[in-house]
N, C-alpha and C positions, 0 to 999 in steps of 0.2 A: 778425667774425673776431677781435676785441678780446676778445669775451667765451672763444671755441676757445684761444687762446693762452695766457690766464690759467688756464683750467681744464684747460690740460696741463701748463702749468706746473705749480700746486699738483698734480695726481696724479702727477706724476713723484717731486716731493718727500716727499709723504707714502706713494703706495705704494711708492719705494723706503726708505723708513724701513723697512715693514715686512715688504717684500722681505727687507732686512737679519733681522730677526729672524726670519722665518718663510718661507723660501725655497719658494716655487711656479711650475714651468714655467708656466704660463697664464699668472701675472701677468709674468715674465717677457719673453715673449714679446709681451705689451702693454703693457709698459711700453716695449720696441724701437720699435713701431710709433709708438709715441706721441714717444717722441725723434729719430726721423728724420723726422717731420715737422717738429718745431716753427721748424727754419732758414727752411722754404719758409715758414710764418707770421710770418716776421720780413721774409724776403724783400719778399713780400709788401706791410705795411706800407712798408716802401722805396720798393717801387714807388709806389705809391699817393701817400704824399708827393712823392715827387718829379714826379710829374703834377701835383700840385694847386700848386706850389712852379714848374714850370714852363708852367701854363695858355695856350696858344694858341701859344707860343715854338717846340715841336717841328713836326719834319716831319708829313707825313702818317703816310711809312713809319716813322720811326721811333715816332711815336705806337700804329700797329699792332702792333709789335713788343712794345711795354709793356707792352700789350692785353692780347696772346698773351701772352706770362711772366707776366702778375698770373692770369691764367684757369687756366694751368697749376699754378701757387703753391695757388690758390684748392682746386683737386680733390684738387692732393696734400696741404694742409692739413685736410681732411677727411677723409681718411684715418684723421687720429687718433680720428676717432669709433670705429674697427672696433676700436681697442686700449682705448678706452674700455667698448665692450661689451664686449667679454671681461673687463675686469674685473667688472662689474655682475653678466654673466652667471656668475662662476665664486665670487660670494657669493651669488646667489639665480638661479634660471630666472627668476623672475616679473618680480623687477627687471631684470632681461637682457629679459625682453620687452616689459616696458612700456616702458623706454628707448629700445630699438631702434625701438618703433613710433613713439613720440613724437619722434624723432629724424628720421627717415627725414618723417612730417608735415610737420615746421618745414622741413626742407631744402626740400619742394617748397615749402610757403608762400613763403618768404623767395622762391625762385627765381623761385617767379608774380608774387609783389606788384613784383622790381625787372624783368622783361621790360619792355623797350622795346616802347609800339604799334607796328603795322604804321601806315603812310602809304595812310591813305583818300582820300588827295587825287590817288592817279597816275592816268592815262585809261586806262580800260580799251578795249581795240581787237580 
C-alpha cells in the first residue's frame, strides 16, 4: 500500500504539471480517480497503526469494525490503479496492456500469498 500511495502521489504531481501544459480529457479524468483515492490510502495507513499501536487492547467488535474499514480503504485504494491505466493507456496501447496485465497478476499474487489457511484441525461429522 506504501508503495500505491507514493506512486499516486508522484503521478498526481508530475501528470498534473503536464496536465497544466498540455490539457487531455483522459489524463484528466485519471488524474480524479487517482485523487480521490489517495484519503482512503492514508486512511488506511491510520488504521493499520493504530491496530498495531493498540495490539490485543480493543474489543472484539470494535477490532471487526477496523477490519471492515481497513478492507474497505484497501478496494477503494486500488482503484487508483484504473486512473493509472488510463494514463499508460492514453501514451501507448501496449503499455496500457502490458501494465494492466501485470497489474491485475501482482494483485492476485499478493492476495494468494497473504490468505489465511483454512483450520485442518476441526472434526469433520
Amino acid at each position: 500500500m506504501a508503495a500505491l500511495l507514493g506512486t499516486s502521489t508522484a503521478v498526481l504531481l508530475f501528470q498534473g504539471i503536464e496536465q497544466e501544459k498540455n490539457p487531455k480529457f483522459i489524463r484528466e479524468v485519471a488524474l480524479t480517480i487517482i485523487a480521490a483515492t489517495i484519503p482512503f490510502q492514508g486512511i488506511y495507513f491510520l488504521i493499520y497503526t493504530f491496530l498495531l499501536e493498540n495490539n490485543g487492547k480493543l474489543s472484539e467488535e470494535m477490532l471487526n469494525r477496523l477490519n471492515m474499514a481497513s478492507a474497505l480503504c484497501q478496494v477503494v485504494a486500488y482503484l487508483s490503479i484504473i486512473g493509472i491505466i488510463a494514463l499508460w493507456y492514453s501514451m501507448s496501447p501496449m503499455v496500457g496492456i502490458a501494465f494492466t496485465l501485470s497489474a491485475f497478476v501482482a494483485m492476485i499474487l499478493v492476495r494468494v500469498s497473504m490468505k489465511q489457511p483454512e483450520d485442518d484441525n476441526q472434526p469433520t461429522g
